[in-house]
N, C-alpha and C positions, 0 to 999 in steps of 0.2 A: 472493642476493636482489637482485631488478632494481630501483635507487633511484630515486625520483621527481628528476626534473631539479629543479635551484631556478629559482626567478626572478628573473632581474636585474630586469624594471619593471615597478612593480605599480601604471603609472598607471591600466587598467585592470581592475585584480583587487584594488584595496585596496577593502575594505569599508567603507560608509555605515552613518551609523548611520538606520534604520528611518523613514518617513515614510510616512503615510496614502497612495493611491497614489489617483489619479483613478479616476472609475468604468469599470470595466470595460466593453472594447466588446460589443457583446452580436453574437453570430454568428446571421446573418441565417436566416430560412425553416421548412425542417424542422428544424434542428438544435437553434433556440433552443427552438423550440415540444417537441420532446421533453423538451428537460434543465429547463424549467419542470413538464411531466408528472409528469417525476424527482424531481423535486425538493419537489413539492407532495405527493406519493404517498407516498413512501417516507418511515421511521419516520427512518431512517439512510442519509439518501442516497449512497453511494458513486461512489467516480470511475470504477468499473469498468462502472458504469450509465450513463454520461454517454455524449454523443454524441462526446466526444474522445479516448475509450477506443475506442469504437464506428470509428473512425479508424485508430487506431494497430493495432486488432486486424483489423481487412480487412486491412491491406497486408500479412499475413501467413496461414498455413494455413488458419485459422479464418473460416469463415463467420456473418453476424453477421444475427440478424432481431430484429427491433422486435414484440413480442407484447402483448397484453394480457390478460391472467389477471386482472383484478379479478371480482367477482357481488359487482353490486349497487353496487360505487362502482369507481371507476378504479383500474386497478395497472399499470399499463406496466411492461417490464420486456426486457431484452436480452439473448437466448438465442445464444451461441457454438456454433455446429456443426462437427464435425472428422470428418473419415474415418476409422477404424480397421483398419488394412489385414488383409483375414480375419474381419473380422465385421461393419462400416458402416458405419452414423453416431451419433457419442454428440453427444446436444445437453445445453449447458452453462449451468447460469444461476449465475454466480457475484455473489456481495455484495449478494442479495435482500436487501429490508427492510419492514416495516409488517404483516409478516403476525401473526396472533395463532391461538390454537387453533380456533376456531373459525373461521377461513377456507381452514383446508388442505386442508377436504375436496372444497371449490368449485375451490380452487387447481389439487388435483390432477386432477381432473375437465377441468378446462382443459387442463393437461398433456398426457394422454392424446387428449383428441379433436383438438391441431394438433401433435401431434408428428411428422407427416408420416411419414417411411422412419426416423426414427430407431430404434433399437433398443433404447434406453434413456436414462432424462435424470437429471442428476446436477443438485443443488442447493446451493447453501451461501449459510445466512441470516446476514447481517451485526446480528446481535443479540445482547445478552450471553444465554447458557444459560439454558432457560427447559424445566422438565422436563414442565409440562401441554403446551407450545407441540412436545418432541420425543415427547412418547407422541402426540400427533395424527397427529405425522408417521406412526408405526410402525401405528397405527388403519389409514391410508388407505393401508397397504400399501410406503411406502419402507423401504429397509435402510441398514442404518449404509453409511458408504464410506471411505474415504481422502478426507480434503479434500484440494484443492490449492493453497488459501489459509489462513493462519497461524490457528491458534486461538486465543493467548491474545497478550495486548498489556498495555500502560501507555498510558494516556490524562489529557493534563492538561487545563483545561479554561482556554483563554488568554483568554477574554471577562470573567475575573471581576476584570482587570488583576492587575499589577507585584506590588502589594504581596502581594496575596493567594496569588499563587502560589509568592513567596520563600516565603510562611510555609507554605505546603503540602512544600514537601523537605526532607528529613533536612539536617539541621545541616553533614553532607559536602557534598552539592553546595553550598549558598551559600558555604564555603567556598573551594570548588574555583574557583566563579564567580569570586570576591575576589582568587585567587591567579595565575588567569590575566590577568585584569585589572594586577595589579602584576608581572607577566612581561611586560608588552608587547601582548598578543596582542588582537588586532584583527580584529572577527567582524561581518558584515552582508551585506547580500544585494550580487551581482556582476549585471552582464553575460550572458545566455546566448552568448557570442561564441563561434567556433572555437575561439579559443585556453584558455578557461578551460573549455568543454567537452571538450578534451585532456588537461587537468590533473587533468580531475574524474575522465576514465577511468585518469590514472594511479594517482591517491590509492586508487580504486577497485583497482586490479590489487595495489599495493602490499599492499593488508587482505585482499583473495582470499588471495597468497602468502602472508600472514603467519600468517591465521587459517586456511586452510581453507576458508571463505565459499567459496560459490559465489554468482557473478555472471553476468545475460546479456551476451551477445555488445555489444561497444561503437556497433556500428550499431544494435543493438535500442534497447539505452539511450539513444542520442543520437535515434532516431527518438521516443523516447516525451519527453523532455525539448523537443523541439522542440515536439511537438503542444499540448502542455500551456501553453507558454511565448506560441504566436502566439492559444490562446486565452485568456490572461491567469488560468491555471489553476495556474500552476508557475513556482518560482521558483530559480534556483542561489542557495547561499551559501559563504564561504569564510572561515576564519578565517587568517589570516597573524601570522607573527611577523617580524617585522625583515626585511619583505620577499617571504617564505619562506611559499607557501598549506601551510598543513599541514594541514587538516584539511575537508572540505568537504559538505556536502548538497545535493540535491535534494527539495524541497517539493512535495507535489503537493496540488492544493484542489479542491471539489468544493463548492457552496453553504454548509453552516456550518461544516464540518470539512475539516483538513487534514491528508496522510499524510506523514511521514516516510519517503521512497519509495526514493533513493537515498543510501548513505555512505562516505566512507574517508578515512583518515587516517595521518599518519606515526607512528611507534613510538621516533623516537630520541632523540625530547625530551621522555616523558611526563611528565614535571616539568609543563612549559608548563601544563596542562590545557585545552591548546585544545578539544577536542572537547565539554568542557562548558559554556564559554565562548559556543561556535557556537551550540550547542541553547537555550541562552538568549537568546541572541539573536533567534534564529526564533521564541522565543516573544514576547517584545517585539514582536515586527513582525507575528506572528500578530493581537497583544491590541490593536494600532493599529489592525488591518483589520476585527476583530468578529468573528475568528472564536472559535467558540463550544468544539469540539475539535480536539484535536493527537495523532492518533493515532502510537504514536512507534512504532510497527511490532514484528512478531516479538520474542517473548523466551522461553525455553521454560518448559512448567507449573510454579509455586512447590512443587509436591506430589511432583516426580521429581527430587530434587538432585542426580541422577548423569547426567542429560540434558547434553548439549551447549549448549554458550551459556549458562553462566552467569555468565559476566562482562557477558553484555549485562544479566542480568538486574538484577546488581545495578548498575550504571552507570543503567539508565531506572529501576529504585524511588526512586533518590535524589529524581527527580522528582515522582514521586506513588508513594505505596507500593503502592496496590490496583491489581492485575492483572484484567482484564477477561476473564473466556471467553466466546469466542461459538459458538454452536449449531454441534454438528457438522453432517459433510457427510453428504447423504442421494441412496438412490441408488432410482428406480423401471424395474424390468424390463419392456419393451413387446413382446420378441421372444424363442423361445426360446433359451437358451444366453446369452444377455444377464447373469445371476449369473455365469456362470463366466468371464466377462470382470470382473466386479465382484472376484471372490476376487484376478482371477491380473492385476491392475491394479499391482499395487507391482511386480510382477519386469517387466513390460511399458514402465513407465516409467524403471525403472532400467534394463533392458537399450537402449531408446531414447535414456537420457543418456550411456552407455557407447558407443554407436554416433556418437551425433553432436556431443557434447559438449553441451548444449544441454535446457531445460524441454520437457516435450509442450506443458503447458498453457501 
């Protein structure tokens, strides 16, 4: 296994501790006026909605359009278009939010009359599970799909401060917190520099080799770290011991919430407990800034304990024990043959990653 270099000088990469940050510059034109849209719209606004996802996602496959599906009040919303080579175009609206049962039928109706050449449109609503809100869906004629974003999560809520949320975790993490503390270990936000963006992708390759993870490509990661970063959206952090970044994240924000987007860490020292150490951290500097959630990303359902990743599960319960599910994915057929692309979508994808190393979506 290929070891993460150390760092001789960490005048750059030692972590601060958390301070309120000036207000954000606000990006000029179209861009601010949509992610206010977003922002005011949506129940759950996500960053994959945003005009800086809308960025990061053109410079790559994906064609990206600004729609509006509200009746009767405003819904904007950003539909991903991709080629399917042998059948078309699938149009994609991933980390919808605000919709309720009663709006899907107006929704879908939208859907259908600007779906242009697509051949069929997949959805996935960023809301916890709501079963009058997916019998609408099946009403207006969508079918189940494969999501290709995470269903179930831990979410803390860093706006209710410090104290409140020590007293929300199992007795282990504040422990853990306490014990990295008296190890040394030193956690706060860095720099986006070249050189700790190198570090990050090592920490990252390090946790690929060790666990299995799969991670995207280091130009992907460092192009979506950038975008985030020059819009005052995203932030690196790094915890160091005695010099030594062991452990580090990527923060990604979007108006009240914030994703836990990127991670990795070293395995030689699990003593330290840097990595819980770190995530504490970020939520201090989250509870500074007001933001309200801390979505801590992937962890697989509490109901399949023979699922994969269960060490992430129980590492993020320490934090809050309730696990979030959100509405599956849903798929509407506009062309014939459009289903038999929906069944034979997992060996399509998986033969896709097998050919080019790499996510379709």
């Amino acid at each position: 296994m290929r070891a993460v270099r150390s760092v001789q000088s960490v005048a750059a990469t030692t972590p601060t501790k958390p301070t309120p940050p000036t207000p954000a510059p606000r990006r000029q034109g179209v861009a601010a006026e949509w992610d206010d849209r977003v922002l005011s719209s949506h129940s759950r606004p996500h960053f994959m909605q945003s005009s800086t996802w809308e960025r990061v996602r053109t410079a790559g496959p994906w064609h990206v359009v600004r729609r509006e599906f509200g009746s009767g009040r405003e819904h904007p919303a950003l539909v991903f278009e991709r080629h399917v080579e042998g059948v078309g175009v699938l149009e994609h609206v991933p980390r919808l939010s605000g919709l309720g049962p009663g709006d899907v039928e107006a929704f879908t109706d939208r859907v259908r009359a600007e779906r242009g050449v697509a051949f069929a449109s997949k959805v996935e609503v960023y809301q916890p599970r709501d079963e009058a809100l997916i019998a609408a869906f099946a009403a207006a004629g969508w079918l189940p799909t494969r999501a290709s974003q995470y269903r179930h999560a831990v979410v803390v809520e860093p706006a209710v401060g410090e104290e409140r949320l020590l007293a929300a975790m199992k007795s282990r993490a504040r422990a853990e917190i306490r014990a990295a503390e008296r190890n040394g270990v030193v956690a706060g936000r860095v720099e986006l520099s070249e050189e700790n963006r190198s570090r990050m992708l090592d920490l990252m390759r390090e946790t690929e080799e060790r666990s299995g993870a799969f991670f995207r490509t280091g130009d992907y990661a460092e192009r979506v770290w950038t975008a985030f970063a020059d819009d005052d959206r995203g932030h690196l952090y790094f915890a160091t011991h005695e010099g030594r970044v062991v452990a580090g994240a990527f923060v990604a924000r979007f108006g009240p919430t914030a994703w836990y987007k990127d991670g990795g860490s070293l395995r030689d020292q699990p003593q330290l407990m840097a990595s819980r150490l770190l995530q504490w951290s970020i939520m201090c500097d989250l509870a500074a800034t007001g933001i309200e959630r801390y979505d801590l990303g992937h962890v697989p359902s509490p109901s399949e304990p023979e699922a994969p990743g269960r060490g992430l599960l129980i590492f993020k319960r320490a934090f809050a024990s309730e696990v979030v599910e959100y509405m599956p994915a849903f798929f509407l057929a506009h062309e014939p043959g459009a289903d038999d692309w929906r069944r034979g979508e997992r060996d399509f994808l998986a033969d896709y990653h097998r050919r080019t190393g790499d996510y379709w979506y």
